[in-house]
C-alpha positions as CSV (number, residue, x, y, z in Angstrom):
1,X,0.0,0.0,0.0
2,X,1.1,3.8,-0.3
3,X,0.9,6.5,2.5
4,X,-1.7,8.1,1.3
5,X,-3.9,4.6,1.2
6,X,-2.2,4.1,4.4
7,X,-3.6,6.6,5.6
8,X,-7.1,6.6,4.0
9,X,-7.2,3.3,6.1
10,X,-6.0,4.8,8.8
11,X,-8.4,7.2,9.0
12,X,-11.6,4.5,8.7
13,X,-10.1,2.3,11.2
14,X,-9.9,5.4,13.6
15,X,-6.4,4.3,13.8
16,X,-6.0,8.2,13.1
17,X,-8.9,10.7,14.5
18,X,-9.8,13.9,12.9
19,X,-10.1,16.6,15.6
20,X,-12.1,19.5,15.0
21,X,-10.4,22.6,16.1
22,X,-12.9,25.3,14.8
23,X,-15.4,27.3,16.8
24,X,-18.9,27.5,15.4
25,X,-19.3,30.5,12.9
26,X,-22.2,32.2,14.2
27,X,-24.2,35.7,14.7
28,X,-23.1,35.2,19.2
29,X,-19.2,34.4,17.9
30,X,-17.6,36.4,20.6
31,X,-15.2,39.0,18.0
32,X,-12.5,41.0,18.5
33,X,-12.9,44.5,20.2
34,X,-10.7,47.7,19.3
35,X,-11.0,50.8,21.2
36,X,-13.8,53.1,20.4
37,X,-11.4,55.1,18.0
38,X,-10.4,52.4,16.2
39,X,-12.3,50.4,13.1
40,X,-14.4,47.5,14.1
41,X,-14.3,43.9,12.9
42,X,-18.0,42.8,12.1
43,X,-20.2,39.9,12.8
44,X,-21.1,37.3,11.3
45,X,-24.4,37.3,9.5
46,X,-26.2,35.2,7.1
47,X,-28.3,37.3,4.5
48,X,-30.7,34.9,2.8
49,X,-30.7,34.7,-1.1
50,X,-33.7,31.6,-1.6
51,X,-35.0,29.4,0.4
52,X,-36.9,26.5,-1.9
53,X,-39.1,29.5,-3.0
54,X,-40.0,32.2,-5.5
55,X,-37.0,33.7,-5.2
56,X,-35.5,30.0,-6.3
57,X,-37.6,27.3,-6.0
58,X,-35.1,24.3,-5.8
59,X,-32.6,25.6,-3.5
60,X,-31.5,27.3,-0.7
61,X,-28.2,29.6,-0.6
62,X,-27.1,32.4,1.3
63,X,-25.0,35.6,1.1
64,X,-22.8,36.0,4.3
65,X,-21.1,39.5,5.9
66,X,-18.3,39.0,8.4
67,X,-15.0,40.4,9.4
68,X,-11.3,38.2,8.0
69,X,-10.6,37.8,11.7
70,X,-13.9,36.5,12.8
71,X,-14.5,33.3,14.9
72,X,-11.5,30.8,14.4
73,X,-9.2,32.4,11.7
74,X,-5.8,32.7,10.2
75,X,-3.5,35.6,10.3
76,X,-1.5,36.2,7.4
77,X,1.9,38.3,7.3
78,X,0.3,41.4,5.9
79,X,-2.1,41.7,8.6
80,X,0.2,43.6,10.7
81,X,2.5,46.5,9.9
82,X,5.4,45.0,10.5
83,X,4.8,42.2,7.7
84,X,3.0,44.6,5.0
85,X,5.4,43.7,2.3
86,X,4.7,40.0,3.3
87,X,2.2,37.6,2.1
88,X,-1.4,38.1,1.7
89,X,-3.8,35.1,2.9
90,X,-4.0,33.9,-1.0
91,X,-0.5,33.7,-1.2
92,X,0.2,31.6,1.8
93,X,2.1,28.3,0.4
94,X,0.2,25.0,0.3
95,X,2.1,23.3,2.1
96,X,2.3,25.5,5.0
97,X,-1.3,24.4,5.5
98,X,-0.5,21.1,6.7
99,X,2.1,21.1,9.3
100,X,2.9,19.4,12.8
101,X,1.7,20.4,15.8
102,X,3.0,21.0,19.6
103,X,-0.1,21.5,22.5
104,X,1.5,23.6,25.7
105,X,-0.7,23.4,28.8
106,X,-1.0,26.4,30.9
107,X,-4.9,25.7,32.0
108,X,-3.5,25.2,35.6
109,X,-2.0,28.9,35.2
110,X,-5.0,30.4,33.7
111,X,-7.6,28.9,36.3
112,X,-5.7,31.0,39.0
113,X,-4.8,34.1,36.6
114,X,-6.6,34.7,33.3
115,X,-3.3,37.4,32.7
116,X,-1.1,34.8,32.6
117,X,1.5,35.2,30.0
118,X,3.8,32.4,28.9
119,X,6.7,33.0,28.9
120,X,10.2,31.5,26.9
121,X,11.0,29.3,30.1
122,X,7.6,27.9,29.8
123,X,8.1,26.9,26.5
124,X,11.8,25.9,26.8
125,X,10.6,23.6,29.9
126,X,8.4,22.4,27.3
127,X,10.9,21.2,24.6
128,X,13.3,19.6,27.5
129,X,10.3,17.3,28.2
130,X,8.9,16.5,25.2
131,X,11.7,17.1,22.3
132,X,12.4,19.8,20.2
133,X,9.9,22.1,18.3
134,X,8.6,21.0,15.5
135,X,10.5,22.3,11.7
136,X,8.0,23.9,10.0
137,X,4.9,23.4,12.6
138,X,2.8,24.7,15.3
139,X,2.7,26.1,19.2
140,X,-0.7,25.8,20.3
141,X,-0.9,26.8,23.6
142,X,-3.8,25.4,25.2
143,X,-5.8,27.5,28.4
144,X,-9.0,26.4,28.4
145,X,-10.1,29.6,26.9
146,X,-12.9,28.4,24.3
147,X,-14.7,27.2,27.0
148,X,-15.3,31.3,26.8
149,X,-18.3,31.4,24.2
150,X,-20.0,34.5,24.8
151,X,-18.3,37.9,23.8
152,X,-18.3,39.2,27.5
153,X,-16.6,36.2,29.0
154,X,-14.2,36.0,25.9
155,X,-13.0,39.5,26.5
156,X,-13.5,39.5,30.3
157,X,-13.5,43.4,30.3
158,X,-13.3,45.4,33.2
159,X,-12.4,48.8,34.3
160,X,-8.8,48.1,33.9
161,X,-9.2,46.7,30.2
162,X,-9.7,43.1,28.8
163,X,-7.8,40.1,30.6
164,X,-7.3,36.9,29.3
165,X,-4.0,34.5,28.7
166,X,-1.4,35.3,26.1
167,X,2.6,34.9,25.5
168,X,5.2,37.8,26.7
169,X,7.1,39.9,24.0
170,X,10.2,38.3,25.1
171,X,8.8,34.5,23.9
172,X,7.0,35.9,21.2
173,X,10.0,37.4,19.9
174,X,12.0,34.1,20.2
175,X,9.7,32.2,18.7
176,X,9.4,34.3,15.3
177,X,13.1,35.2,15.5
178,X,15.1,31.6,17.0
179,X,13.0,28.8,16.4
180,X,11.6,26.7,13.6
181,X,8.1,26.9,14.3
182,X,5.9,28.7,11.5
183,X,3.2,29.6,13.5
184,X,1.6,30.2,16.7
185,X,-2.3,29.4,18.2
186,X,-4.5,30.3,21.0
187,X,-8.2,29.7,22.1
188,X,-8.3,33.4,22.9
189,X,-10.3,35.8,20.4
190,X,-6.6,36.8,18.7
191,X,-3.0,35.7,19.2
192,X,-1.9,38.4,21.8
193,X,-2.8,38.7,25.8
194,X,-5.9,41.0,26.3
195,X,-3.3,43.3,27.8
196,X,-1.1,43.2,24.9
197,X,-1.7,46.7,24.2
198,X,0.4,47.7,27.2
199,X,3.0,45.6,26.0
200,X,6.6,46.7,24.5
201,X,5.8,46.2,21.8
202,X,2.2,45.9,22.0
203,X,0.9,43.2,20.5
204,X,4.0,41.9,20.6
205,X,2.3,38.2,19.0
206,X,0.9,40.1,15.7
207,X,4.3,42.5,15.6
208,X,7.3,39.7,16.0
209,X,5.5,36.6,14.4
210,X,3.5,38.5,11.2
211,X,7.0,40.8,11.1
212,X,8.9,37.0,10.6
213,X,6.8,36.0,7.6
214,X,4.8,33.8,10.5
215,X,1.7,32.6,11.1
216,X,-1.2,33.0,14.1
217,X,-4.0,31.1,14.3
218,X,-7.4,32.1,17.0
219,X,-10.2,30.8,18.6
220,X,-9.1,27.3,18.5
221,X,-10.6,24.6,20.3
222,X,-11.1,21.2,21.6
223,X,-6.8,21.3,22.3
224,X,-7.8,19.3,25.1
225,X,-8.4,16.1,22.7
226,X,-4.6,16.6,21.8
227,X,-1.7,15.0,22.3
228,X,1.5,17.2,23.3
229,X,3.7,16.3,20.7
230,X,2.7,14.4,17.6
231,X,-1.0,16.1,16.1
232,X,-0.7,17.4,12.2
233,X,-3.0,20.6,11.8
234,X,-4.6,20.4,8.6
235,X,-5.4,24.5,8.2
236,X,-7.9,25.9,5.4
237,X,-8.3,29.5,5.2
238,X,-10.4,30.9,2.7
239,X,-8.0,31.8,-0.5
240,X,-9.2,36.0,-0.7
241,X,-6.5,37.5,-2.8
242,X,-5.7,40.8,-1.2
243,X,-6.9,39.3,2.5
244,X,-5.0,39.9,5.3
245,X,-6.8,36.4,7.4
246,X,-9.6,34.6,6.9
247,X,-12.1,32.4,8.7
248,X,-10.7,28.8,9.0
249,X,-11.7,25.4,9.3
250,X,-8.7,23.7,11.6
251,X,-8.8,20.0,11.7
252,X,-5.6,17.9,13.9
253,X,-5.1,14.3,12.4
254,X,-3.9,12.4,15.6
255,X,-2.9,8.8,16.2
256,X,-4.6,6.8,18.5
């Protein structure tokens, strides 16, 4: 037999599981939140075209609105200003869309502080245990987050600004800069710490990793079906030529 039949059998057997890593794409999708000055992402929203009616009697279709970085979704270079003269989402290879993956648990951490930021020990720690980052793969750094599905417990906003789990300039620098991985992702709403914007630089995730030609990938769940080392993410973001992300469907092929 080939690989690929391999595989295929694999896959029937349950020998190899399909994880679904992607948060429902609805109208209650917690989104990202700007401050007031800035522009705003929007929701999703299905517009109706036909439904088995006058307006097309033998099928049903729909228009739909929504923001690149809505629900679970892929960050492309250009997305940030640091990567403006890197790719767009259209133009991100292939093969890049398959790739190994790595789950870091911090929910301990974030059950007892939801600003905990990880940091390059953590992830160091991490490697020492398990073995060395993957060439070409994946961080996913698993909190517990997208247990979070309504926009105010997503954001967990308070007086002092929004709070929830992220990684510290210093790591996020190392990874874009001093390891092999291509890209990094989060249950959270986006790839930086809900205090990121106080960060040097802020939002040091979008400015280091988008900056390095890198990758980020939000909202994520079910990490918890994951094994540390040895998942392949299978990611497929819409191709929009000129798009700086898109919605994606994030599947993890795992053994078991």
């Amino acid at each position: 037999m080939t690989l690929l039949a391999d595989l295929v059998a694999a896959l029937r057997s349950g020998t190899v599981e399909v994880v679904d890593l992607t948060a429902p794409l609805a109208a209650e999708t917690p989104i990202l939140e700007l401050p007031e000055q800035f522009g705003q992402t929007a929701s999703f929203r299905l517009e109706e075209i036909s439904r088995y009616d006058d307006r097309g009697p033998a099928w049903y279709w729909n228009n739909f609105r929504t923001g690149e970085h809505t629900g679970t979704h892929f960050d492309a270079p250009v997305h940030w200003v640091t990567g403006r003269d890197g790719a767009d989402i259209a133009a991100v290879p292939a093969g890049q869309l398959v790739a190994p993956a790595v789950v870091l648990d911090v929910t301990g951490q974030v059950t007892q502080d939801p600003d905990f930021v990880i940091t390059r020990e953590h992830v160091e720690a991490f490697a020492a245990e398990h073995g060395p980052l993957p060439d070409g793969g994946w961080l996913l750094c698993r909190t517990g987050w997208s247990a979070r599905t309504t926009q105010q417990d997503m954001i967990n906003k308070d007086d002092d600004g929004p709070h929830s789990p992220g990684v510290s300039a210093d790591c996020a620098r190392w990874i874009a800069e001093e390891t092999p991985l291509i890209g990094l992702g989060v249950e959270t709403v986006g790839t930086d710490a809900g205090a990121a914007a106080g960060f040097e630089p802020p939002f040091p995730c979008h400015s280091y990793l988008l900056g390095n030609g890198k990758y980020g990938l939000a909202q994520l769940t079910n990490l918890d079906r994951l094994p540390a080392t040895g998942g392949v993410l299978v990611t497929s973001p819409l191709k929009i030529v000129g798009g700086s992300g898109s919605p994606a469907r994030v599947l993890a092929l795992v053994e078991r």
